[in-house]
N, C-alpha and C positions, 0 to 999 in steps of 0.2 A: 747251443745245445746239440749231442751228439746225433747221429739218426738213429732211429726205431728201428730192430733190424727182427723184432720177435713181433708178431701182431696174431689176435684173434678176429677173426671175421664172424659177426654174429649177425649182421642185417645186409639187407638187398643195397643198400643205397653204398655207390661209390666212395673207396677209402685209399688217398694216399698212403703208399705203402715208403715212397722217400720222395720227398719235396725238393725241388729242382734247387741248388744249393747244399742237399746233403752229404755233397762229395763222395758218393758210394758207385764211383763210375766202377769201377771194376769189381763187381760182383762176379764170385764164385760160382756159386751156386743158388738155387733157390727152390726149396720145396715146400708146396703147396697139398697141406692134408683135410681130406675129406673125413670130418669128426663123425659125422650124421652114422647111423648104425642100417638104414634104408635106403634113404633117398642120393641120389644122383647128385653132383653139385655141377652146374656149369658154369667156367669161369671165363671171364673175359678180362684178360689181363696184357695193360700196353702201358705205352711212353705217350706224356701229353705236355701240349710246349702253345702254350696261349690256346688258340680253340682246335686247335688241333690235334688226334688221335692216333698211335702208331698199336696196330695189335703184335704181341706177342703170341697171345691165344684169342678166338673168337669162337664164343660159346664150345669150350672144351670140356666134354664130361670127364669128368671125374668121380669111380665108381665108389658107391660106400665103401665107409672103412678103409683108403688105398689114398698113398703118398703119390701125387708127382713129381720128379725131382727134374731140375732145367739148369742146364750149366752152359758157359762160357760158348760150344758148339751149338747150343740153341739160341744165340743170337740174343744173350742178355746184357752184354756188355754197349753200356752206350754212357751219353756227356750227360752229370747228375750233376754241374757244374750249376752254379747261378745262372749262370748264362745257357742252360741245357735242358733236360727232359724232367719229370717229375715221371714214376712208377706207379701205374694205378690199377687197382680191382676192382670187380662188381662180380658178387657170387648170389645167384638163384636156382632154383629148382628144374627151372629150364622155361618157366613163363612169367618169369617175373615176380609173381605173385608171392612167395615165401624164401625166407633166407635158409641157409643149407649153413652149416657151420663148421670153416675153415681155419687152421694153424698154417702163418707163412711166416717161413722161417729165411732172413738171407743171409749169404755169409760172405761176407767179402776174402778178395784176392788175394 
């Protein structure tokens, strides 16, 4: 089955965005839209390979209503390979406690 390369983020709780095997090592680009029309989104968005965590972003705001776009120079290119990283998010408000509602869009190479 091909990868997901369009996804809605509507809750707190951690969401593969490509599953180690997705073969989407070389991403383009990737932006991450803040839907919410107030609130603040903070993402934390990395690379995870058995229990281990690579951040991209670490609690990044992201103002309402504003795209952030991350390419090739932001260090997104990495092994999507079976044998490689899985791509993952977790978007809140900035405490945990409620989801902010995000469009991540990737585009590969």
């Amino acid at each position: 089955m091909p990868a997901t390369l369009h996804h809605n983020i509507t809750t707190v709780l951690t969401h593969n965005l490509l599953s180690a095997g997705d073969n989407v090592s070389n991403a383009k680009y990737i932006s991450i839209a803040n839907l919410h029309g107030n609130a603040t989104a903070n993402v934390d968005l990395f690379l995870n390979k058995g229990s281990d965590n690579y951040y991209l972003l670490k609690n990044f705001a992201i103002a309402s209503e504003t795209t952030l776009f991350l390419s090739k120079e932001n260090n997104i290119v990495f092994n999507n390979t079976s044998s490689g990283f899985s791509l993952r998010i977790q978007v809140d408000n900035g405490d945990g406690s409620t989801a902010v509602p995000v469009d991540v869009i990737i585009t590969k190479g």
